[in-house]
N, C-alpha and C positions, 0 to 999 in steps of 0.2 A: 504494500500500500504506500501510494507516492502522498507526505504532506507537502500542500505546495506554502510558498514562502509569505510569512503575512504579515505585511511593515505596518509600522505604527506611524502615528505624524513626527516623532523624532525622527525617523528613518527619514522620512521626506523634506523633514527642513533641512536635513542637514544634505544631501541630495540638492536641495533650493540654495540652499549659500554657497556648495561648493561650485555649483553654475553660473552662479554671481562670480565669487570670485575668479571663477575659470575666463568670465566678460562674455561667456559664449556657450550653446549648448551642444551638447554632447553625447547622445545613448547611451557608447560606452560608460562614458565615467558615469554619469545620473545612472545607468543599473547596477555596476560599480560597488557604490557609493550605498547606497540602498542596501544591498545584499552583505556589504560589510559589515553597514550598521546593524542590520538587523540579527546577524550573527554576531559580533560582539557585545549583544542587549542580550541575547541567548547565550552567551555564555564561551564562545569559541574565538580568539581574538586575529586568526588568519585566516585569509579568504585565499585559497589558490587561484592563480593565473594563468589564460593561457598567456605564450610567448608574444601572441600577434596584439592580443587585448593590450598584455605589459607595453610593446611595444607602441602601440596609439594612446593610451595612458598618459606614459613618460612625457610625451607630447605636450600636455596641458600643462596651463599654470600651477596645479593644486597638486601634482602626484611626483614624486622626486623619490632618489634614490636613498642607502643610510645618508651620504654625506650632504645632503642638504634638507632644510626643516622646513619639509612641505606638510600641510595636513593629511595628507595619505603617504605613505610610505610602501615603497615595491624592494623587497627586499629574498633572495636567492628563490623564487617563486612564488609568492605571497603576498598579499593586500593588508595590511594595516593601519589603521587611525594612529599616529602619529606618537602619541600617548602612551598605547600599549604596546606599541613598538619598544619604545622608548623604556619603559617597564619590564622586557623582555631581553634586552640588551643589558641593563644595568643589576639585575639579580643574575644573569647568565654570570656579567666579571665576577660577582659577591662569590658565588658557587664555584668559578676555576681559582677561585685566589685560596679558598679551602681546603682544596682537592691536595693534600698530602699526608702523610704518616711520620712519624717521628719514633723510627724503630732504635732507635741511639739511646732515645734516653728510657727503656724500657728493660727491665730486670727480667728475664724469661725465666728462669727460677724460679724468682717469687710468683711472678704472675701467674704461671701452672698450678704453684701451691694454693693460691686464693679462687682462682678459680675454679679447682676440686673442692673446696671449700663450698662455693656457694651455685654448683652447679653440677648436679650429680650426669654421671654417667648413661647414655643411653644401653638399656639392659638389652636393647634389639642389634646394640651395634650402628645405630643410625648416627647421623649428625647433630647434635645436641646446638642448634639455631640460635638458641637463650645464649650460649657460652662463645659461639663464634660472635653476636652479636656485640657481649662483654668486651671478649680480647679485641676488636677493632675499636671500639669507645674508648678503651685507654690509650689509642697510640693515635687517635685525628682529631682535628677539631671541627668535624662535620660528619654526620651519621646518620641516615635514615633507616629507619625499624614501619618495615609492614607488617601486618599480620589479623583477620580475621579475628572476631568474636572466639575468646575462649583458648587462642594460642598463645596464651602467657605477655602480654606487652608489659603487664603491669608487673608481673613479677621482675620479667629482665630489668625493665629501666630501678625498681629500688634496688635488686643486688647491682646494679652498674651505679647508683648514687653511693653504697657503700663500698663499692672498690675506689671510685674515684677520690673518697676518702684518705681510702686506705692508702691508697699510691703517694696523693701529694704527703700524709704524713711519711710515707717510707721515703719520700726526696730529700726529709729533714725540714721540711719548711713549716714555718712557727704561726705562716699566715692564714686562718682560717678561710677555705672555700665560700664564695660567694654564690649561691645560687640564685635563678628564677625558674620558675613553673608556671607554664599557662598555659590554657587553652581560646579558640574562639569565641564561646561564650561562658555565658557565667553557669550556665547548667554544667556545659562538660568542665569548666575550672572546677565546679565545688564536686564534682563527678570523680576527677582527678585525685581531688585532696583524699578523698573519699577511699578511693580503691588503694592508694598508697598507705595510709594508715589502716587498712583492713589487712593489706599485703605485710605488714611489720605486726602488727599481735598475730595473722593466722602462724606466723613463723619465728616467734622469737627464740626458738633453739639455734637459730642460723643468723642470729643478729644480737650480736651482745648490747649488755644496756648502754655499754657507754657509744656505742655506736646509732643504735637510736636515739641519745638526746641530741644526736648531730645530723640527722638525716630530715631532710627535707621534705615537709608535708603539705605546708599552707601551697593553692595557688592562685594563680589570678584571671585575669579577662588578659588578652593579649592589649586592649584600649588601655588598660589600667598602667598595664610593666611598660609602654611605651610612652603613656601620659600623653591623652588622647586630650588638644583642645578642642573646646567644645565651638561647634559650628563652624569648623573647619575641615580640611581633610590631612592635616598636620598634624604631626608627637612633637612632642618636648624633648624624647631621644631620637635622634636619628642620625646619621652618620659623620655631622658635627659634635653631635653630643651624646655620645653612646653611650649603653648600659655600662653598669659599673658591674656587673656580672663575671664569672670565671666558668660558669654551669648555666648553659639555656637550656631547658627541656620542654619541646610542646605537644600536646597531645592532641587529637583528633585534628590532624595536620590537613588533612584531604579536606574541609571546610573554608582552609585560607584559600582567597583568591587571589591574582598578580599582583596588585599596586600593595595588599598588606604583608605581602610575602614578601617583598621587593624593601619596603618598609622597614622589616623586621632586620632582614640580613644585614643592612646599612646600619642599623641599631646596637648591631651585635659587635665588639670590637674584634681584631681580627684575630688577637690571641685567645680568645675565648672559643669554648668547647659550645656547638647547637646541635642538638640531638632532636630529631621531628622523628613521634608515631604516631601512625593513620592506618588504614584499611584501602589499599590502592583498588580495591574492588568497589567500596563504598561510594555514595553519592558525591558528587563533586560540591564545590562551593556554588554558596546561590549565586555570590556575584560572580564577575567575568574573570577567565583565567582559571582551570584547575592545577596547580603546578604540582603539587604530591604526587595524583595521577601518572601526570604527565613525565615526573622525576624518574618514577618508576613502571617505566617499560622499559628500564636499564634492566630492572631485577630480572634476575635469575639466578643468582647465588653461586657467582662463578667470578674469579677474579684474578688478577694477572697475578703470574709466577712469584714475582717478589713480594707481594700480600700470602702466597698461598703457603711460602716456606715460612713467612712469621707465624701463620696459622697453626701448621705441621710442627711446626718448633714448641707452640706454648699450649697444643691443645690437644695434637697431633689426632685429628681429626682430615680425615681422607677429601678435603672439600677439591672439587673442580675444579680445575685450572682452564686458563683458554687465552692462547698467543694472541685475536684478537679481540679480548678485554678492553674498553677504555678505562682511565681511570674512573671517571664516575661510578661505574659499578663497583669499586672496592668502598664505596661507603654505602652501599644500598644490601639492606640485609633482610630477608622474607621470614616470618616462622611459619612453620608448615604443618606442625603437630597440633593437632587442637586437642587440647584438656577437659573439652566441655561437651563435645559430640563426638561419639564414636561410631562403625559401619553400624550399628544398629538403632542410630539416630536421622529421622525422618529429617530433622530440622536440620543437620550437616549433611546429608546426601544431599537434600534438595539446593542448598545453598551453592554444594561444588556443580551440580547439571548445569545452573543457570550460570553459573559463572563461563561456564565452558558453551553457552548457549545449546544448549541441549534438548530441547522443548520436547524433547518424544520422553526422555527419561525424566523429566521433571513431572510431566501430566501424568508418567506413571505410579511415580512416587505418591502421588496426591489422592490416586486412588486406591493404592495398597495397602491392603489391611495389613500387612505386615509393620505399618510406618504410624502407630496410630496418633505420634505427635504432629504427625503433619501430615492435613484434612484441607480438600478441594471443594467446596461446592458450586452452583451458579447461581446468578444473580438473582434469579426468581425465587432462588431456595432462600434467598433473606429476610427473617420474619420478626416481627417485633420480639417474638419470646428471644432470636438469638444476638437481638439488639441491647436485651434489657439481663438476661438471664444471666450473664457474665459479672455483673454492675450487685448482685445480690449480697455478698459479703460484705461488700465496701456499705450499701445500704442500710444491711444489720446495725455495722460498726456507727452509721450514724444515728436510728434508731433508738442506740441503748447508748449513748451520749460518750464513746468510746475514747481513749485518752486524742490528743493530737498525732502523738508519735504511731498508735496504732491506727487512726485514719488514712495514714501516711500509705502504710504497711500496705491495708486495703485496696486503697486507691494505687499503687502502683504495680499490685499482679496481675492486673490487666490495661488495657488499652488497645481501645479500636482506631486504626490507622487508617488513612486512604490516599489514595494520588494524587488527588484536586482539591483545589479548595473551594469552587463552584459546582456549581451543577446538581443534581439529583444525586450523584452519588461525589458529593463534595462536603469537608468538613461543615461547612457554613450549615448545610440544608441539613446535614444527617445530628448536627449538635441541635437545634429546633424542633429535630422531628424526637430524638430522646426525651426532648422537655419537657412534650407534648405527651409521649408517652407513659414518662415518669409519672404524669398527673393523673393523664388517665386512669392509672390504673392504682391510683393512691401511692402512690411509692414515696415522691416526694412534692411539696407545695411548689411549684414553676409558674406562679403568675409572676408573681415579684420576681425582680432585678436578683436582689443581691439575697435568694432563698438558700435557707438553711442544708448543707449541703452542694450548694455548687461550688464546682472545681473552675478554676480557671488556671489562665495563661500569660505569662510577664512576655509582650511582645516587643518591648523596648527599654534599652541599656537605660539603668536609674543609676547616677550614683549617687543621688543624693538619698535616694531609699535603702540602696543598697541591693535594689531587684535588678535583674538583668533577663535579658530576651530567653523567653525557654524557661523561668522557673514558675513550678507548679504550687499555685495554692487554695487551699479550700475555705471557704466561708461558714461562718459559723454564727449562732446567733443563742445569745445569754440569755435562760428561760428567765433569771433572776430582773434583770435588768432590761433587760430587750436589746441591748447594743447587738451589733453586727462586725464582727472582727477578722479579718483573709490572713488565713497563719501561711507560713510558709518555713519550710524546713533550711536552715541557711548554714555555712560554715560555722555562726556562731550561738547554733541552736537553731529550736524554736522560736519565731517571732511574729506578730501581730500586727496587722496593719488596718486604721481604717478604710474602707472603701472610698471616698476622697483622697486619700492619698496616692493612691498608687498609681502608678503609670499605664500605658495602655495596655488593653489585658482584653482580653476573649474567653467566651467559653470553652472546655476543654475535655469534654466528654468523648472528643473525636477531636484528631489530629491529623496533620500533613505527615506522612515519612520524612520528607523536609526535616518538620521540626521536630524526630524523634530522634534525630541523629544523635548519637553522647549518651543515649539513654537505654536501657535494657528492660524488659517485664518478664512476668511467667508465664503469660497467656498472651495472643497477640489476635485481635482478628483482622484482617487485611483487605480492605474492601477498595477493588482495581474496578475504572472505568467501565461502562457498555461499549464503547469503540475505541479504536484506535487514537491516541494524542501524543502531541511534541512532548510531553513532559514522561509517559512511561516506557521509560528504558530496563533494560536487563540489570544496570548500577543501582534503579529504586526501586527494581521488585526485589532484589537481593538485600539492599537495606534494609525492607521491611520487614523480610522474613529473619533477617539475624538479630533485630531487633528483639526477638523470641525466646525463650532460655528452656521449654517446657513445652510449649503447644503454640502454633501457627493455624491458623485456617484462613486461607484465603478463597473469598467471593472473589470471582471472575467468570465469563464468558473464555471457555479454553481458545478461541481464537483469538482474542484478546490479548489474552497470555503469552500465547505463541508469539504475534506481534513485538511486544516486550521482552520478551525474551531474547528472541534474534535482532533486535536491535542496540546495540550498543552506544555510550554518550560518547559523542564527535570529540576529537584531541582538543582541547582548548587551548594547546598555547604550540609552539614549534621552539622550543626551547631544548628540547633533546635533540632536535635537527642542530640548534645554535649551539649547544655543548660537543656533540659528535664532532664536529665539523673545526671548534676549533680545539678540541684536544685530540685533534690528528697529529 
């Protein structure tokens, strides 16, 4: 199914001014121009070219090569606005100026001993991904870490926060590591802090105390560690004024897009250590530019000779070697074990079919009783009872006046997800139609706004509340008093807010995949489009289902599916093409 291309009125003014200033009109550049914009508004920031197009292009006022500053830019086969061009050149140098090892000042003795230490042996004989992860984090100061729901990211990065400990104390040096930690939003930051402090009591055998009063757990919003002024698109750090940092660690990396990616690495000074983990399979950023993605289509966990004998030296793990390796791939590292679904897991088979675009063994999985964590039905089959039936604990819990922390609890073993945010089968429609239903059937009182028991949604960055985009909180209402209070669960507790305070915020009975990214439940229902749309790709039906820890059911039309499935999201940036190219 072909969707054809559907610009908006920014596409065409900006189309109208480049004709202005071109003095003259044009097809070429006015479709051009169009089809640019409207793909880097979609999220892809290169328009390929033919030769002849390029060629009558170059022609015009408006479109010029890297070396001169036209609004369009024609650069080794490709169309770009100026801007993101520009964004794509200037994190490319940030990224080759990191690309090295410092095998010199590395103890391979000791390092082998601490890393038997905090990274046990594969009993299959396999490659232990956590521990080659490790030994390449202590010898670069640039490292990316992929890895799926459930293949340990959390675990590697604390034991790598306490080697990296460990190391600067073995160097002798008396000056205490400076860390950051952050994530995109303030959900996956307090998500972050969250999994790391759970990662340090589930294993305090393998972390002595005096090594967790020094490990690192607060994080932050990436706005906040940059010092984000307000009503600009400017930090207070940036490659004038860098972090004071010695440890960057960011988490759900695949949500940054170019210009804050580009941002960050300027921020970061250049002796300093940046370690980014994401899910290179996962959703990309909403804005423009996927670079994590994009970073890694290096991965493959193969890496040139000179990496692979420091490997074999300090870990003497059997990894792949390959003559032509670029460097970039000696800092791209995949985990491939997952800890959380095994072959007898519905919810990880189906995750790897669709990854592989697989649509015949995905549809089969959804029907096999063999799988019964993961349930197919179609869209007809969705009926109030399987709208509301899910929502019954969480209702008990409100019912019987249940503490906060266990409303929490409640409320987050499930959640129903969807594609859109319009439509019939869009959060907007299907949060109104629960409300409608909760009443109906006495469940809960939904005339009123701010009724006892609704959940909502922080859609935008507060700091002066302290709420940020993505966090969940519930309303509540004092039988004693009558007030109305939105608790939310925050780094530093539970806390209270009245409904005039808080910033913009939506109901949250149903959510985008979008904005489920950074977050995990036990149950998930999945509710995909009746037809074909730009936005479902084989990257958001996989987010949503890994979203899932326990059970998945996804509503769809199997043709639908299929659709999404073999469709995969467009490359957004040519910046592997820009690194290839100049680390020949």
């Amino acid at each position: 199914m072909t969707i054809k291309p559907r610009y908006e009125p920014l596409d065409y003014q900006l189309a109208d001014l480049l004709e202005e200033l071109n003095q003259s009109k044009h097809n070429i550049l006015r479709q051009t121009t169009l089809k640019v914009s409207q793909q880097t508004r979609e999220g892809c920031i290169a328009l390929a070219c033919k030769p002849t197009h390029a060629k009558a292009l170059l022609k015009t006022k408006v479109v010029g090569t890297k070396e001169q500053k036209k609004p369009l830019i024609f650069d080794q086969g490709f169309i770009y606005l100026n801007r993101y061009w520009s964004y794509q050149q200037r994190l490319s140098a940030e990224i080759t100026d990191r690309l090295s090892f410092d095998f010199a000042g590395v103890d391979p003795l000791w390092i082998n001993q601490r890393l038997a230490h905090y990274f046990e042996a594969d009993k299959e004989n396999n490659i232990n991904w956590q521990q080659i992860a490790a030994a390449l984090a202590l010898s670069t100061r640039f490292l990316i870490i992929s890895g799926g729901p459930g293949t340990g990211k959390t675990t590697t990065i604390t034991r790598i926060l306490a080697l990296l400990i460990e190391q600067h104390q073995h160097s002798s040096s008396t000056t205490p590591l400076r860390f950051a930690l952050a994530a995109p939003t303030g959900k996956a930051a307090m998500r972050m802090s969250e999994s790391i402090r759970d990662a340090i009591q589930d294993e305090k055998e393998v972390f002595p105390p005096e090594m967790i009063e020094k490990l690192p757990q607060a994080s932050s919003t990436l706005h906040r560690l940059l010092g984000y002024i307000p009503n600009s698109a400017s930090f207070r750090s940036n490659k004038n004024n860098p972090l004071s940092s010695d440890i960057v660690i960011i988490d759900e990396a695949s949500m940054i897009d170019l210009a804050m990616m580009t941002k960050l690495f300027e921020a970061i000074p250049a002796r300093s250590r940046l370690i980014l983990l994401g899910d290179k399979d996962q959703l990309s950023s909403v804005e423009t530019g996927s670079v994590f993605t994009d970073l890694c289509t290096f991965a493959n966990n193969q890496y040139t000779p000179q990496v692979i004998n420091y490997l074999h030296t300090i870990t003497e793990a059997c990894v792949t070697t390959s003559q032509h390796a670029t460097s970039i791939e000696n800092h791209i590292v995949c985990l491939q074990k997952s800890w959380r679904f095994d072959q007898n897991s519905g919810i990880g088979q189906l995750a790897t079919a669709i990854n592989k675009g697989n649509t015949k063994t995905s549809l089969e999985i959804l029907k096999n009783a063999q799988f019964p964590d993961a349930e197919g039905i179609l869209s007809a089959e969705l009926t109030k009872n399987k709208l509301l039936s899910a929502w019954e604990p969480y209702l008990n819990a409100i019912r019987s006046n249940a503490s906060v922390n266990e409303l929490f609890n409640r409320f987050n073993h499930f959640r129903i997800l969807t594609a859109l945010r319009r439509g019939m089968k869009g959060c907007v429609y299907l949060n109104s139609q629960l409300e409608k239903y909760l009443t109906q059937y006495g469940k809960l009182n939904c005339y009123k706004r701010w009724y006892h028991g609704r959940p909502i949604m922080i859609t935008e960055n507060s700091y002066r509340t302290g709420l940020f985009n993505g966090d969940i909180g519930i309303t509540l209402q004092d039988e004693k008093t009558g007030q109305t209070k939105v608790w939310f669960q925050t780094k530093d507790g539970e806390k209270s807010f009245s409904p005039v305070r808080l910033p913009q915020h939506e109901t949250t009975w149903v959510m985008t995949i979008h904005k489920s990214q950074g977050s995990e439940f036990n149950n998930v229902l999945m509710i995909l489009p009746t037809e074909d749309s730009p936005v479902l790709t084989r990257e958001l039906i996989y987010t949503g289902i890994t979203r899932a820890k326990q059970h998945i059911t996804i509503v769809a039309d199997p043709m639908v599916l299929k659709y999404g499935i073999e469709k995969p999201t467009a490359q957004a940036t040519q910046i592997q093409m820009k690194l290839a190219n100049d680390l020949k």
